[in-house]
ZAVEXPA-560050 format. One record per residue: residue number from 1; residue in three letters; x, y, z of N, C-alpha, C in turn. Coordinates in pm, 1 decimal. Each point is the difference from the previous one (the first is absolute). Layout:
BEGIN
 num residu      nc1      nc2      nc3     cac1     cac2     cac3      cc1      cc2      cc3
 NUM    ALA        X        Y        Z        X        Y        Z        X        Y        Z
...
//
This chain:
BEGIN
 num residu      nc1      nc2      nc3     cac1     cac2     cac3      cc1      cc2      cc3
   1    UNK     82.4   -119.2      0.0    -82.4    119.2      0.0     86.6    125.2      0.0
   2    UNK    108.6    -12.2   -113.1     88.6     87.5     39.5    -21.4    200.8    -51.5
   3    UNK   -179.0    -42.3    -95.1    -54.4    165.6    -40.9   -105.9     12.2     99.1
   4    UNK     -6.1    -50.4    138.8    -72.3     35.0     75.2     50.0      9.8    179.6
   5    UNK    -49.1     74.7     88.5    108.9      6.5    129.3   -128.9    -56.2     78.9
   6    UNK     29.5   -133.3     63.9   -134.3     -8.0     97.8     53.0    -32.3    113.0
   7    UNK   -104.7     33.9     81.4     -8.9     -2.2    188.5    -75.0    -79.8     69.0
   8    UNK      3.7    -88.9     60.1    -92.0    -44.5     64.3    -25.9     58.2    182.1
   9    UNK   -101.4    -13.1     28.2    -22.1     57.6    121.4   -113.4   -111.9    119.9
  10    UNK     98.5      9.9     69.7    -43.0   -173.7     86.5    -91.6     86.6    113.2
  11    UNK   -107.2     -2.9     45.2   -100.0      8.4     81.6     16.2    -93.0    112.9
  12    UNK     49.2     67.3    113.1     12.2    -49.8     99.6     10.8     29.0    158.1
  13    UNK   -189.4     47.5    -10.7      1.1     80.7    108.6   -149.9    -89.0     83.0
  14    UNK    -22.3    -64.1    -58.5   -150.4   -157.6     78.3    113.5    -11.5    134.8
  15    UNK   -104.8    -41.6     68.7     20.9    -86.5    141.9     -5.9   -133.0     26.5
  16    UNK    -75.0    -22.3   -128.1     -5.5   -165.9    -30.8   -112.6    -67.1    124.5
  17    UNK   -108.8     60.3     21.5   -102.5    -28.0     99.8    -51.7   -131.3    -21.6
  18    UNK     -8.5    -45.1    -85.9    -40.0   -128.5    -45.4     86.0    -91.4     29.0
  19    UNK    127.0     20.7     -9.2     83.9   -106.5     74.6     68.8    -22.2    144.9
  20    UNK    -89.0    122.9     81.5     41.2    -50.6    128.0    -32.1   -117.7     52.6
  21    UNK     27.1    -48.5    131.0    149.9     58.0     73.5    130.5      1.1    -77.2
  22    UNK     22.3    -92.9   -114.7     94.4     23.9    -49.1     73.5    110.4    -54.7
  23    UNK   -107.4     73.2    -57.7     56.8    143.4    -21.3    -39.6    142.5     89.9
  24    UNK     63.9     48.6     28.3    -39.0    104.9    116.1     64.9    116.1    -17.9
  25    UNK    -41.3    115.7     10.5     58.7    138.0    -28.9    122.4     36.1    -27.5
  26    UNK    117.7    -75.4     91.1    107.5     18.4    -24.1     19.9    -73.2   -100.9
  27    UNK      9.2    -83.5     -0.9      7.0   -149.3   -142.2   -147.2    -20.2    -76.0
  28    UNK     29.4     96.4    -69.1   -142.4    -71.5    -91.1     35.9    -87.0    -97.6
  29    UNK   -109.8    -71.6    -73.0      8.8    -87.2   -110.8    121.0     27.5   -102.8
  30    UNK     21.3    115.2    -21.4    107.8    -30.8   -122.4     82.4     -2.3     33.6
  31    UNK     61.2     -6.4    160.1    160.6    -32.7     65.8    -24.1   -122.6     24.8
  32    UNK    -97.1    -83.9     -1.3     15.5   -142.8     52.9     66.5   -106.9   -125.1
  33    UNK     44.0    -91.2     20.6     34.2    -57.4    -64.3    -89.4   -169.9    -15.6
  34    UNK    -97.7    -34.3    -95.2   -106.8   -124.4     24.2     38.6    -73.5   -126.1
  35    UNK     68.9     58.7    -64.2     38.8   -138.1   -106.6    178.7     20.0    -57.1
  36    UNK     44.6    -79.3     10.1    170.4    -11.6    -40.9     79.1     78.3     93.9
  37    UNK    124.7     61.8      9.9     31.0     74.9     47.3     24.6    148.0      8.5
  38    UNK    -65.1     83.6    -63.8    -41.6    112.9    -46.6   -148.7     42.3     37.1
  39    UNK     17.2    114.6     26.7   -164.9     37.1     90.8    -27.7     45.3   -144.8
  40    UNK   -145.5     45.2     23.9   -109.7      2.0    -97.3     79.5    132.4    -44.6
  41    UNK     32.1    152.8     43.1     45.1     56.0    -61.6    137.7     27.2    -64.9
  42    UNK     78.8    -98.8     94.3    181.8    -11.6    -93.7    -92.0   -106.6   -169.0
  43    UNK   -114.4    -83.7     40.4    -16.6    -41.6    -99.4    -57.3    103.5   -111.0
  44    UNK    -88.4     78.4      5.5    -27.8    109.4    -94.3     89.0     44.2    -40.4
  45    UNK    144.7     50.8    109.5     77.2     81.5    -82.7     88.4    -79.7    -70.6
  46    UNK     42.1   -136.3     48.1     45.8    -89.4   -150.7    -20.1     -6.7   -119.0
  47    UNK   -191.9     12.4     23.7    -86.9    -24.2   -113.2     65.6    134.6    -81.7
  48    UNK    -27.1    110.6     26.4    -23.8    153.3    -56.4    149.3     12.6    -73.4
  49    UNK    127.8    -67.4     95.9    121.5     48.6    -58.2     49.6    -80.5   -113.0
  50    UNK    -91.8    -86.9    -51.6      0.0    -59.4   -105.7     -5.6    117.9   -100.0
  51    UNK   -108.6     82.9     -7.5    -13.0     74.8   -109.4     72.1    176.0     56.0
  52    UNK     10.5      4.6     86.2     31.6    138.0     15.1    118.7      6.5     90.0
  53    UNK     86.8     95.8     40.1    114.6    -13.6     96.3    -27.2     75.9    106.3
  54    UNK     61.8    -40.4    129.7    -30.1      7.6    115.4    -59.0    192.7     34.4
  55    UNK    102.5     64.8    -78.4      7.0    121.7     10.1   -127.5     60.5    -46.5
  56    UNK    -69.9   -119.6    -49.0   -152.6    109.4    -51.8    -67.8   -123.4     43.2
  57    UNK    -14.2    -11.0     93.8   -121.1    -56.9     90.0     10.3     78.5    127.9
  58    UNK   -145.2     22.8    -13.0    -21.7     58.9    140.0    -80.4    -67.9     97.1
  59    UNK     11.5     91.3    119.0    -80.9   -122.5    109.4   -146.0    155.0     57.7
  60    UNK   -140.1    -89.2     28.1    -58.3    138.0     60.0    -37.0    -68.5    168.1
  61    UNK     20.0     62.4    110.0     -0.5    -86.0    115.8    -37.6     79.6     82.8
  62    UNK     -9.7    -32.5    148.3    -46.6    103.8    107.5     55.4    -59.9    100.0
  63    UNK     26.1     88.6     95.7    178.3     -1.3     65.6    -31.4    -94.3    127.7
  64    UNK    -76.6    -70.0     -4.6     30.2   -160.7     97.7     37.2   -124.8    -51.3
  65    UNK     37.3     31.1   -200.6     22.7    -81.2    -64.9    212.1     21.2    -25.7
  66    UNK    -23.1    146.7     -8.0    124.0    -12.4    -56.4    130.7    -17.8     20.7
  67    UNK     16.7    -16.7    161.8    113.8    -60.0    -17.8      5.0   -150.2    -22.5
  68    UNK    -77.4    -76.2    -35.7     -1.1   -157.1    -19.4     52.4     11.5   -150.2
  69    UNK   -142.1    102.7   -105.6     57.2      2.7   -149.1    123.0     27.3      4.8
  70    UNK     32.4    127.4     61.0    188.3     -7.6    -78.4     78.9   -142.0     65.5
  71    UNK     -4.1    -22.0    134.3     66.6    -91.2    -12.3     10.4   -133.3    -61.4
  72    UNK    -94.1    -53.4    -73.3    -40.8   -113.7    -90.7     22.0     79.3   -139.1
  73    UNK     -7.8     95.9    -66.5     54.1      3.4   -133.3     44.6    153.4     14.3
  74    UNK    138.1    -47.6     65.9    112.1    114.5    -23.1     43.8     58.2    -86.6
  75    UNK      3.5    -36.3   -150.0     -2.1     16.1   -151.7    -94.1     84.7    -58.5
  76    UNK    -78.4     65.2     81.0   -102.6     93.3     30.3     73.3    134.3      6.6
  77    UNK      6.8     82.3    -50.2     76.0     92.0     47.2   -104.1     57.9     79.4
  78    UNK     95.3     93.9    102.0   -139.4     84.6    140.9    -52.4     66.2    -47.4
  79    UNK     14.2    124.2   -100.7    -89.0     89.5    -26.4   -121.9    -89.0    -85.5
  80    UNK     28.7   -101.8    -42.9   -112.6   -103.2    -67.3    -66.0    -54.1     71.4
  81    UNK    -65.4    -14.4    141.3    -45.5    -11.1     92.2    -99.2     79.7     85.5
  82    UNK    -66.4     55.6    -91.2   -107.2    108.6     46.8    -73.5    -35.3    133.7
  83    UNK      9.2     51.1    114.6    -66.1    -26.0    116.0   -114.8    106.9     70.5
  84    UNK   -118.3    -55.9    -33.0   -141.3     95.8     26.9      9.2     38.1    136.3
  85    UNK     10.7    162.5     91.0     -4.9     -2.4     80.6   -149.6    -39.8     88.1
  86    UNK   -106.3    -16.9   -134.9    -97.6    -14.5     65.5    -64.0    -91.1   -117.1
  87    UNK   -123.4   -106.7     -0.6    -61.4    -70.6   -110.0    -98.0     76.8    -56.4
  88    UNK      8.2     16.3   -126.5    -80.2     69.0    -45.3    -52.4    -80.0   -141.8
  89    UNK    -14.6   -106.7     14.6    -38.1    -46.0    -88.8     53.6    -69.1   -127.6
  90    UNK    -84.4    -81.9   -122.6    155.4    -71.9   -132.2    -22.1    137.9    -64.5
  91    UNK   -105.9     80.7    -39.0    -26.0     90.3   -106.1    145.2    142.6     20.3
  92    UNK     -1.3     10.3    162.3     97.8     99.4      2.9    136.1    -35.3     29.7
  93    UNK     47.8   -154.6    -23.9    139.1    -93.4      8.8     66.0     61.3   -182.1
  94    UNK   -172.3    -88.8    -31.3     39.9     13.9   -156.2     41.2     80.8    -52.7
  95    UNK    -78.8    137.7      0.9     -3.2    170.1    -42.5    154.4     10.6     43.5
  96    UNK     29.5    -30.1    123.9    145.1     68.8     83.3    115.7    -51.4   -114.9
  97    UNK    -39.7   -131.3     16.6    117.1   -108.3    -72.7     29.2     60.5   -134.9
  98    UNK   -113.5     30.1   -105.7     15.2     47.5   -118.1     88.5    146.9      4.0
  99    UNK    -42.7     87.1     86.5     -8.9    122.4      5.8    202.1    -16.8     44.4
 100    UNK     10.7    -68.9     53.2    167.4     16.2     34.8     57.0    -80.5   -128.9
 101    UNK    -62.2   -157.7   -108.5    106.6    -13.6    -57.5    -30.6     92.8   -142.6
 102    UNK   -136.1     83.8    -20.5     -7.9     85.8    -93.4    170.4    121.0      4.7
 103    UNK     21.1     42.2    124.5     98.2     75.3     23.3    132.4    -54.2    -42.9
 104    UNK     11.7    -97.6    -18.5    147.1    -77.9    -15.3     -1.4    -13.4   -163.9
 105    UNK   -163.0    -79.9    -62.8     36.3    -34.3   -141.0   -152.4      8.5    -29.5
 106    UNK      8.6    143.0    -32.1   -179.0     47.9    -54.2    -87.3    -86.3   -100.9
 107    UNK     87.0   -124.7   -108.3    -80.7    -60.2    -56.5      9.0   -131.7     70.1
 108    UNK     43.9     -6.5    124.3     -2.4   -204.9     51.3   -131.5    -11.1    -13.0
 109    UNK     55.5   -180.7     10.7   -149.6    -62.5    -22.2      1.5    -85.3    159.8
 110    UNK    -92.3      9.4     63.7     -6.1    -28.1    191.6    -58.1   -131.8    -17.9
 111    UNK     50.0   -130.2     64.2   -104.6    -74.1     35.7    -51.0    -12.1    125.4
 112    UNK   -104.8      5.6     93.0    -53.1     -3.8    136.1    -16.6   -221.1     20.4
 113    UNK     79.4      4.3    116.0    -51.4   -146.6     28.0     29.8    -35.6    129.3
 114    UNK    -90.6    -83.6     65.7    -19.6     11.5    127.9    147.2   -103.6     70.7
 115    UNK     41.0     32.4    130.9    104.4   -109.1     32.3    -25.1    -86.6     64.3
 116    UNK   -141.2    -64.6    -20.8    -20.9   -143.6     76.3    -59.8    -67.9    -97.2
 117    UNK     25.7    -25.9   -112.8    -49.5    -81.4    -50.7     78.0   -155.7     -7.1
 118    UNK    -42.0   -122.7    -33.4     66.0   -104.4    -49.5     17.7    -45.6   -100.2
 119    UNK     77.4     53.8   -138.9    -50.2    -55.5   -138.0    134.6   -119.3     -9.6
 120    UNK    -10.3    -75.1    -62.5     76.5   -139.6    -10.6     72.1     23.3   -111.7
 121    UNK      1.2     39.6    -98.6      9.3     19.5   -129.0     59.4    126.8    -47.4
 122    UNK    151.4     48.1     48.4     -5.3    120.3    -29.5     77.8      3.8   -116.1
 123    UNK     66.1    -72.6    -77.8      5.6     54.7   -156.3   -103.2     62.1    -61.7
 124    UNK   -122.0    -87.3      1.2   -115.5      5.5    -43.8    -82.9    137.3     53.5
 125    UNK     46.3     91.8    106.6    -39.2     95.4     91.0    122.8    109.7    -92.0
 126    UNK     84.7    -28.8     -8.0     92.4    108.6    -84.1    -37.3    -11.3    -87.9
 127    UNK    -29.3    -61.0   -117.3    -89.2     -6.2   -125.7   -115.2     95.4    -20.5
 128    UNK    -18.4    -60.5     83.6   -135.0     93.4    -16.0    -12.2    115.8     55.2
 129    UNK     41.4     42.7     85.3     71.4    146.1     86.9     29.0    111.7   -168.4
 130    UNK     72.5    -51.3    -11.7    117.7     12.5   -115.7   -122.7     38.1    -98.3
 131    UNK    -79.0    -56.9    -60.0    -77.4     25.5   -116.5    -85.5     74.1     51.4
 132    UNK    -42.7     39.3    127.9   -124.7     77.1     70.5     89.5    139.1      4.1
 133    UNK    136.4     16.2     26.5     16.2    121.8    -26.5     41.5     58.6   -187.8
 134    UNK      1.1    -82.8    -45.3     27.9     11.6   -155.0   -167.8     53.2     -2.1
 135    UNK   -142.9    -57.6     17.6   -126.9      9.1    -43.4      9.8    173.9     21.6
 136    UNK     44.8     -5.0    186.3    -27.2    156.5     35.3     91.1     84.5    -62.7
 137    UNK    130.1      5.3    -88.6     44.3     86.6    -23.7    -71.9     78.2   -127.6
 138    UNK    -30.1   -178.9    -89.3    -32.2     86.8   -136.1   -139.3     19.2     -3.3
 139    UNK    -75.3    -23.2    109.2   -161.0     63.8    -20.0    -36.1     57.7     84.7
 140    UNK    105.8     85.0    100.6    -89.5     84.3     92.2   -117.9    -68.2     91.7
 141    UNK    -11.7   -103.0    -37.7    -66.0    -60.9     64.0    -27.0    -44.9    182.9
 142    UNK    -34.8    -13.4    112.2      5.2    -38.9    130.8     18.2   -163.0     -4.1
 143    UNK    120.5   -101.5    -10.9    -22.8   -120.7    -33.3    -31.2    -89.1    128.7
 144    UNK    -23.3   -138.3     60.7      6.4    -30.6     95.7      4.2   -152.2    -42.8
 145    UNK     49.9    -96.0     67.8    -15.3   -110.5     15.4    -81.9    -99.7     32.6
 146    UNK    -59.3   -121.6    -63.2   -106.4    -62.7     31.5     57.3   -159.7    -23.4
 147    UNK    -68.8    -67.4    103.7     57.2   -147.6     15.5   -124.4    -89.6    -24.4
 148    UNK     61.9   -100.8   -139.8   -148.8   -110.1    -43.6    -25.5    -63.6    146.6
 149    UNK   -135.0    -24.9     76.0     -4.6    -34.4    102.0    -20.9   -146.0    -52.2
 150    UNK     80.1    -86.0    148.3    -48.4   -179.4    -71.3   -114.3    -14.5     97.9
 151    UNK    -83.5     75.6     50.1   -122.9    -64.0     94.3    -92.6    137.7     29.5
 152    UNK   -125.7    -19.8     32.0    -54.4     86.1     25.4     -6.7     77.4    164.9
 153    UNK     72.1     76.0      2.9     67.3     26.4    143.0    -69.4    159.9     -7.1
 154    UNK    -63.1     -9.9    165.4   -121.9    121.5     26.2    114.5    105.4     62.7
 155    UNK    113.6   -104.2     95.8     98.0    188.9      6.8     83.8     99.8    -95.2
 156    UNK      6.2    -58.4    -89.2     60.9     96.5    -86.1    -97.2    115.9    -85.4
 157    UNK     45.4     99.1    -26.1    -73.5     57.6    -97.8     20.7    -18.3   -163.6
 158    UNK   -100.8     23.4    -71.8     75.7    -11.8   -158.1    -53.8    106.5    -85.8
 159    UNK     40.4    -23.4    -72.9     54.8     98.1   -149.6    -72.4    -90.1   -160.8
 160    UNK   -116.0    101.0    -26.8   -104.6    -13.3   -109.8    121.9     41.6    -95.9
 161    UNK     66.0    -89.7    -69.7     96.4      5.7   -133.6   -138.7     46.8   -124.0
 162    UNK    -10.2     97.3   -133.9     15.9     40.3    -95.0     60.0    -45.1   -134.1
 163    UNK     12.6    106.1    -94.3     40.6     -0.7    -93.0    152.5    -28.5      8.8
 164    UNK     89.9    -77.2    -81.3    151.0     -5.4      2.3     19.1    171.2    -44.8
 165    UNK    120.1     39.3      6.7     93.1     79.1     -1.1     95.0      6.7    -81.5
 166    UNK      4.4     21.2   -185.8    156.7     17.8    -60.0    -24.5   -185.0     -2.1
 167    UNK    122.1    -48.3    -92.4     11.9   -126.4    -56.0    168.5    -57.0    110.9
 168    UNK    -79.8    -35.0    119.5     78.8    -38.9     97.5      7.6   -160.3     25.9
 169    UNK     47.5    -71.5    -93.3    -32.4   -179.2      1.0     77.2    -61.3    155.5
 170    UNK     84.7     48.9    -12.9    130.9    -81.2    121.4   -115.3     59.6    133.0
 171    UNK     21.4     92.9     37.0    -59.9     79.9    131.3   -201.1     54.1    -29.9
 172    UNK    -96.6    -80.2    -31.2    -86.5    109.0    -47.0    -37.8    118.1    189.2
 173    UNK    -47.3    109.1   -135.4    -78.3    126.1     62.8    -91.2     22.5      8.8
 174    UNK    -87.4     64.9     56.6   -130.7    -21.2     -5.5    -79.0     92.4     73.2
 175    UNK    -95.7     82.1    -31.0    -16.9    117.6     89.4   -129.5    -81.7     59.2
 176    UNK    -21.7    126.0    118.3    -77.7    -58.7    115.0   -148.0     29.8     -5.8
 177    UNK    -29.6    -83.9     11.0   -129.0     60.2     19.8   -114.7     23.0    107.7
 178    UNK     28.0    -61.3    109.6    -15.2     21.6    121.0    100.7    -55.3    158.9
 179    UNK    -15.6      2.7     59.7     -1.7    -29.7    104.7    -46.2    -45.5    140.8
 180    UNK    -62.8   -140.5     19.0    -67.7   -102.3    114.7    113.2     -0.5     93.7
 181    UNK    -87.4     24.6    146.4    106.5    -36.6     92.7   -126.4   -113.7    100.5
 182    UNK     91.8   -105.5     12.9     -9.7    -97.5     65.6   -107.7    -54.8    -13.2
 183    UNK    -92.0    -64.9   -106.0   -139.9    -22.2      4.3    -16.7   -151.4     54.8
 184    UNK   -133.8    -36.0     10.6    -54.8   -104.6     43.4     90.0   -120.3    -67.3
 185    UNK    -34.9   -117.0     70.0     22.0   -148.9    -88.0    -38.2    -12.0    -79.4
 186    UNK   -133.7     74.6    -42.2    -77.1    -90.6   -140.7     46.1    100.0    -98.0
 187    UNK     32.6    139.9     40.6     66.0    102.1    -82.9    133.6    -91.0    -63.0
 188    UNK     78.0     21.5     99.7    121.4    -34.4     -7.7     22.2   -124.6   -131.1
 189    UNK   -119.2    -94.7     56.6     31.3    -96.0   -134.4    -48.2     29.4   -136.6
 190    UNK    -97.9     89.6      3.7    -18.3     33.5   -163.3    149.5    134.5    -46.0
 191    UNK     -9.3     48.9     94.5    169.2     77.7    -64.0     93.4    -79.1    -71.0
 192    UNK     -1.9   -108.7    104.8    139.6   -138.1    -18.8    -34.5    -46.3   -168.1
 193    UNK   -150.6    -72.2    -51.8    -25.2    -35.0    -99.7     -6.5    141.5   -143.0
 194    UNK     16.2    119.3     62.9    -50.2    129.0    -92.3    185.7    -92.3   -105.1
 195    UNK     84.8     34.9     47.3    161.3     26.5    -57.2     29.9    105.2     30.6
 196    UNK    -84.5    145.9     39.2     18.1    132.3    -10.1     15.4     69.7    133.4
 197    UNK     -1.7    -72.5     84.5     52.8     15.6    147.6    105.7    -27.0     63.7
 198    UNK     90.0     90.4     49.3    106.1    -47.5     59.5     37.0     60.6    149.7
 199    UNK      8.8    -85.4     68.6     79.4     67.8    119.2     91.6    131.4     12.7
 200    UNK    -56.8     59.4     82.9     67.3    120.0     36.6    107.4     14.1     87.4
 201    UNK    124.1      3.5    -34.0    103.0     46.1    122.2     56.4     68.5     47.4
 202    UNK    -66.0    123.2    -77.5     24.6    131.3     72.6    134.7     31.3    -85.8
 203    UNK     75.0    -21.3   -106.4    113.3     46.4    -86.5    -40.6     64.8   -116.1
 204    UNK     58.0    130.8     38.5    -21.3    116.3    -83.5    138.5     36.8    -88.1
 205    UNK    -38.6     48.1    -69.6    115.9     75.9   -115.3    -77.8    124.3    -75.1
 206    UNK    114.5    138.6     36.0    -11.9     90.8    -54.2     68.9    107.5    -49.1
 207    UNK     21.4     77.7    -84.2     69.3    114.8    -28.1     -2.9     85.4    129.4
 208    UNK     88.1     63.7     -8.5    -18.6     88.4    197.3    -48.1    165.3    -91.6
 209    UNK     -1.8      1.1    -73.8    -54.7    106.6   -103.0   -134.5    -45.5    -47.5
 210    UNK    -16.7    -75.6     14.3   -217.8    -51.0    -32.5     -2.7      4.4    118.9
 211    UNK     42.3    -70.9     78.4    -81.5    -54.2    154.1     -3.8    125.8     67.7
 212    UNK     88.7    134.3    -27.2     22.1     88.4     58.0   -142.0    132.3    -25.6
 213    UNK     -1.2      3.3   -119.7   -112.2     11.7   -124.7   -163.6    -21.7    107.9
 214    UNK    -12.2    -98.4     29.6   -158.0    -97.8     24.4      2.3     68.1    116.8
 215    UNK    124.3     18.3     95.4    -32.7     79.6    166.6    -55.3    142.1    -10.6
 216    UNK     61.6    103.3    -97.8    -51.8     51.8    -46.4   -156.8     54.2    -12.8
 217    UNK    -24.9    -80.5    -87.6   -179.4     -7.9    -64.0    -57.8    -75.8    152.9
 218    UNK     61.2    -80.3     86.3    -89.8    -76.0     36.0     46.8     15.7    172.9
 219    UNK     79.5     64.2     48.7     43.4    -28.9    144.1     95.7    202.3    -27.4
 220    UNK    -37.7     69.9    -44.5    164.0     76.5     35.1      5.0     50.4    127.6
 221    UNK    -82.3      4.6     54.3     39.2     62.4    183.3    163.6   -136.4      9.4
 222    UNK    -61.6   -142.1    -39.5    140.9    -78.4     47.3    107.9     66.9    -84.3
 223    UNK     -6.5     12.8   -113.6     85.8     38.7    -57.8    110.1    148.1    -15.7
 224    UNK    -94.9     52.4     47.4     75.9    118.8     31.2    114.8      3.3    159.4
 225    UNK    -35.2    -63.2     83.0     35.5     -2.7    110.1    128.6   -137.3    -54.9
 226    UNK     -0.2    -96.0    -94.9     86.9   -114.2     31.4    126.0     96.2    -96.4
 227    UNK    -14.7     62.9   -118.8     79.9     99.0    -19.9     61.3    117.2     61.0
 228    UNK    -51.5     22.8    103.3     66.3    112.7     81.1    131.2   -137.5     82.6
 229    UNK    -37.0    -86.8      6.6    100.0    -83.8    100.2     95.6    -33.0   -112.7
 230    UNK    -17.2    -48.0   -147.4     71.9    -47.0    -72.2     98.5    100.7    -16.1
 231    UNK    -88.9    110.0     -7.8    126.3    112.1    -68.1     66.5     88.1    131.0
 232    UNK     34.0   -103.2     73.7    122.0     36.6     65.3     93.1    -36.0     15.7
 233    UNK    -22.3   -123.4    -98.0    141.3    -58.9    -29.4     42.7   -125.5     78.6
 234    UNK    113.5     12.2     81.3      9.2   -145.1     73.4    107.4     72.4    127.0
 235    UNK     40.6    -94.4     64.8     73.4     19.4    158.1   -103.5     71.8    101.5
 236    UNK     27.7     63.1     69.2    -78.4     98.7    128.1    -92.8     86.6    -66.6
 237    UNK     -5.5     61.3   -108.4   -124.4     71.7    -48.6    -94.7    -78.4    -46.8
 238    UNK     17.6   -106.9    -43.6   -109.4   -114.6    -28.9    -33.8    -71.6     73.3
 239    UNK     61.1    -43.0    117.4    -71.8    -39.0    142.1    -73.8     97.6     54.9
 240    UNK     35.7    149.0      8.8    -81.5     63.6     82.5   -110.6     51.4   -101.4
 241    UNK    -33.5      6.8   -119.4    -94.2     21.8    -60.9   -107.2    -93.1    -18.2
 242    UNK     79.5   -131.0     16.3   -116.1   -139.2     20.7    -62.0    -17.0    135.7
 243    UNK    150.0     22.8    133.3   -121.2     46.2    113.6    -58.0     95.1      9.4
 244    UNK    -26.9    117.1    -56.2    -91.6    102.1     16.0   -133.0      7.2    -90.4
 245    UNK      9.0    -55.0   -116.5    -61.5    -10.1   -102.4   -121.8   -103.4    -19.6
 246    UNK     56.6   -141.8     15.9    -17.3   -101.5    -25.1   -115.2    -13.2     97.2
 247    UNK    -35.6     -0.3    112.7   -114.1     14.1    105.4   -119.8     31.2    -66.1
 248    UNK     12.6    164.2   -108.2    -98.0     37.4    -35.4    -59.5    -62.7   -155.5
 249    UNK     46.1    -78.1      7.7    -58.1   -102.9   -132.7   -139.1    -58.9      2.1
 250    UNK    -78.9     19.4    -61.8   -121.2    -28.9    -13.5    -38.2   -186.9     13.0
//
């Protein structure tokens, strides 16, 4: 991807409530480690540094997490380690995240992905990473990721697939056409038989110049405020503009 600069940005600010006692405020889910020897998020960032280098991945977290993240992926550089002095939500992680790597490389292409996931298969996860930011560069498009489900499963949410996208045989595209979150059993199994349903996992890909664009038209109170923090750059003026700032995020 050497006519395009991409970022990925690891979300990692959950408490992981669902997996207590095992996971608990100080240690949440994506510091634990439940399969091989690598916790769920050294495993994301394995996954991610497949396609991108350490130096453009970022982390978004809130500060009972972060000294565990740096110390599990030190290859992180610190200022890549954004720490919320307060939670304010994914919409104003996201906005922040864009809004600082817009400042570095005004046309990157961002991917958002959460750091607890378990995917088995990560060639097959760089593959497709890889062609989801190729979709978003050349169509402006908001791209996201969707997984053929093998069963009709009521916790996940899914994704009403559309029309294909451009003559994409290896990777197809496909725009969206809605969005179901978590429906019934008897739902769930006519999705499974549609072909046109797929699991949702929350993996996004975007231009930080579109995604920046949509806050705009659709959120700018966030947006105006995650740019006053971006454009201060980095060291002590960008900490103290994120603690002063960042609170008042919508």
């Amino acid at each position: 991807m050497a006519d395009l600069i991409a970022y990925v940005v690891i979300l990692a600010g959950g408490s992981g409530t669902r997996l207590w006692p095992l996971s608990r405020s100080e240690r949440p889910k994506q510091l634990l480690t439940l399969h091989g020897d690598r916790s769920l998020l050294q495993g994301t960032f394995d996954r991610v540094t497949r396609v991108v280098p350490p130096e453009r991945v970022l982390v978004m977290t809130e500060r009972s997490h972060a000294d565990g993240i740096r110390e599990q992926v030190p290859s992180i550089p610190a200022d890549n380690v954004l720490v919320e002095p307060t939670r304010r939500g994914t919409a104003g992680s996201l906005a922040l995240a864009s809004a600082v790597i817009r400042q570095r490389e005004p046309r990157a292409v961002m991917a958002s992905v959460h750091s607890d996931a378990y995917i088995d298969d990560a060639a097959e996860f760089a593959r497709t990473l890889e062609a989801a930011y190729r979709a978003a560069d050349e169509t402006r498009a908001l791209v996201l990721m969707g997984i053929e489900p093998s069963f009709p499963s009521t916790q996940l949410g899914y994704i009403e697939a559309g029309e294909p996208v451009g003559p994409r045989p290896s990777t197809p595209v496909r725009k969206v056409t809605r969005f179901v979150e978590k429906p019934d059993l008897a739902r769930a199994r006519e999705f499974l038989a549609t072909g046109r349903h797929f699991w949702n996992p929350g993996v996004f890909v975007w231009r930080v110049d579109v995604i920046l664009e949509e806050f705009a038209h659709l959120q700018p109170e966030i947006l105006n405020r995650v740019e006053q923090i971006a454009a201060a750059g980095s060291g002590r003026a960008f900490d103290e503009a994120f603690t002063s700032i960042y609170p008042s995020v919508p």
